[in-house]
C-alpha positions, 0 to 999 in steps of 0.5 A: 500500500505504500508504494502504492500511494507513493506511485499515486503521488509520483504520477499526480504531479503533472495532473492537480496543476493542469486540473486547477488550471481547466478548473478554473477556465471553466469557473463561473464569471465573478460579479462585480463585487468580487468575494474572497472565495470563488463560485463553485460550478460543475458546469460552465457558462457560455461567457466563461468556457475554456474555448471562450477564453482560449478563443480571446486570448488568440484574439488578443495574441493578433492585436499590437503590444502596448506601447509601454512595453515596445518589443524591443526592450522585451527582447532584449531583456529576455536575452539577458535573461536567457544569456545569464541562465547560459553563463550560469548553467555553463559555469556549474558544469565547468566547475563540476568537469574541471573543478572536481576534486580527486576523491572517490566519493566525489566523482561527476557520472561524466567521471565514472562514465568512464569505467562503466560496464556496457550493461550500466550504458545500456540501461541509461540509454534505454531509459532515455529512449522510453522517455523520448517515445513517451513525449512523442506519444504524449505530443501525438495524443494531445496534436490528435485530440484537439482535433476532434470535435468531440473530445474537445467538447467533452473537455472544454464543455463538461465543467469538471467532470472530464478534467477529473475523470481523465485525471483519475484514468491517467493516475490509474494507468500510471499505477498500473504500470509502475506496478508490472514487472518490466520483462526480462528479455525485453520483448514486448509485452504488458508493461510496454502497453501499459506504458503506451496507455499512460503516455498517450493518457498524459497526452489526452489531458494536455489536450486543452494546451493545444488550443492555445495555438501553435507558436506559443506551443512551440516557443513552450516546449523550446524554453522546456527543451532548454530548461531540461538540457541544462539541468540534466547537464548539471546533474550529470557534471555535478559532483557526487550524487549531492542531489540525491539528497534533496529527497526530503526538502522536495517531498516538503515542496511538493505539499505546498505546492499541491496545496497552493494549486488545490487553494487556487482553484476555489479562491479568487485571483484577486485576492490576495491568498488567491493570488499568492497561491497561483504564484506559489503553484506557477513560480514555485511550482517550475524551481520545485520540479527543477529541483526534481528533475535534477534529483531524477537524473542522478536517481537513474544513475544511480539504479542503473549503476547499483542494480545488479547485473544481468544473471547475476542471480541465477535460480540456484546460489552454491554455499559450501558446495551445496546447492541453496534455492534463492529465497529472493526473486531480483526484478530486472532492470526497469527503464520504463519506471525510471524514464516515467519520473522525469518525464512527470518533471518534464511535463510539469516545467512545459506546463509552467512555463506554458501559463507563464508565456500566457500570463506574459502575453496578456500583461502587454496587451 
């Protein structure tokens, strides 16, 4: 039961921010005189529908930008920005290429790179591998759902019921395959459809993302490229596993981020608690799964080089020449379940920074 629920809160990261979100497209429209909580609705209005809304943000996105704000000044600041996180990111992976001390205990993976076993290579490449078929078949998912009339009125159009269904069926489908063995000799079976099932689910519930139009989706998923490049380039040059040991302060930041998103579904964005909580869940949310995908990558570095070899247990251990039964049956190395922890990362930062270039877009107006 509690691997169980801890698979649960694994596979729930992406789900209670893009829900929140979905939610409260579909929210009721505020009166004039706005209370603190806001008006709970299991159907939406026709003013206030997610397609509404997406539809007058890409008609906002066509119309000039304010002139307090000319393009230029917002270009160059972005390429300072962009230019500082460079240096930055650049300069940890120096330190940790070029500035490692000689000890043992604090060797970078690019180090120990150097005398692994082809099996410990093998298992790497592999669960990147997974994680790349699992954004291609989530992004096919969600580019051929919003095609269809159908589910795009079953998610835009049904209030709350959709969002939470399909978030149920995705966290089921996660469970369910975290749980299956993956196969010993790497053919294919149930755990590789069940695999396929839960990318194409993480597909289907990014589905109202795609509405929002394709440059900003493209621009998302470069910043998102950027942001997992560089941090998994961190991870890998950093000294030692130090990140390894984020375990407990991320658990903590998971909470309140969780909570903040679950708090900004029913309180107004114009308060003040409504608006921090959003902040918390937006800006704190993408440093927080920043923080997770650096801890993931060492984590799969680490399985890969601490699970044991291929047959190297066998069905009988010998002990002063007799033959001994092993009481313990090993599971063999799986790729699928480490690759599903950073895609979760991954697809929490896309989201964030997807709500941020949105936010971004509307405050020029």
């Amino acid at each position: 039961m509690l691997v169980a629920a801890s698979t649960c809160l694994q596979g729930s990261r992406p789900l209670v921010p893009l829900i929140g979100r979905c939610c409260r497209w579909a929210g009721g429209q505020h009166p004039i005189n706005v209370s603190f909580i806001r008006p709970f609705r299991l159907f939406p209005s026709k003013q206030t529908s997610m397609r509404n809304r997406f539809g007058r943000s890409q008609l906002n996105s066509t119309r000039g930008n304010d002139p307090s704000a000319p393009p230029a000044a917002l270009d160059a600041g972005r390429i300072v920005i962009a230019a500082g996180a460079a240096v930055g990111l650049g300069g940890l992976c120096y330190y940790g290429l070029a500035m490692t001390p000689t000890k043992t205990d604090a060797l970078s993976a690019i180090d120990r790179a150097t005398v692994w076993p082809d099996y410990v290579r093998q298992r790497i490449k592999m669960t990147y591998a997974y994680l790349a078929g699992s954004a291609a078949l989530a992004a096919g998912t969600a580019a051929a759902l919003s095609r269809s009339p159908a589910f795009c009125r079953a998610m835009v159009g049904s209030g709350w019921l959709a969002p939470i269904g399909m978030m149920i069926a995705s966290m089921g489908a996660g469970v369910v395959c975290q749980m299956l063995p993956y196969p010993a000799s790497g053919t294919l079976g149930t755990k590789h459809l069940a695999w396929v099932v839960f990318s194409s689910s993480i597909g289907a519930m990014l589905m109202p993302v795609c509405l929002l139009g394709g440059p900003l989706i493209a621009r998302a998923a470069l910043y998102t490229g950027g942001i997992v490049g560089g941090l998994s380039a961190v991870a890998v040059t950093a000294p030692s596993d130090r990140f390894l040991a984020w375990g407990g302060p991320l658990a903590i930041g998971l909470g309140v981020v969780v909570v903040s998103s679950l708090g900004s579904m029913f309180l107004s964005p114009v308060s003040r608690l409504g608006s921090g909580m959003a902040a918390i869940s937006l800006y704190g949310g993408l440093l927080l799964f920043s923080g997770f995908l650096l801890y993931d990558t060492q984590m799969v570095i680490r399985r890969a080089e601490m699970h044991p070899p291929p047959g190297h247990y066998s069905d009988q251990m010998f002990a002063g020449g007799l033959s001994v039964r092993q009481p313990l049956t090993i599971r063999p190395f799986d790729p699928i379940n480490s690759s599903i922890h950073i895609l979760m990362d991954t697809v929490n930062i896309f989201v964030r920074v997807v709500s941020i270039l949105v936010g971004g877009g509307q405050r020029r107006k």
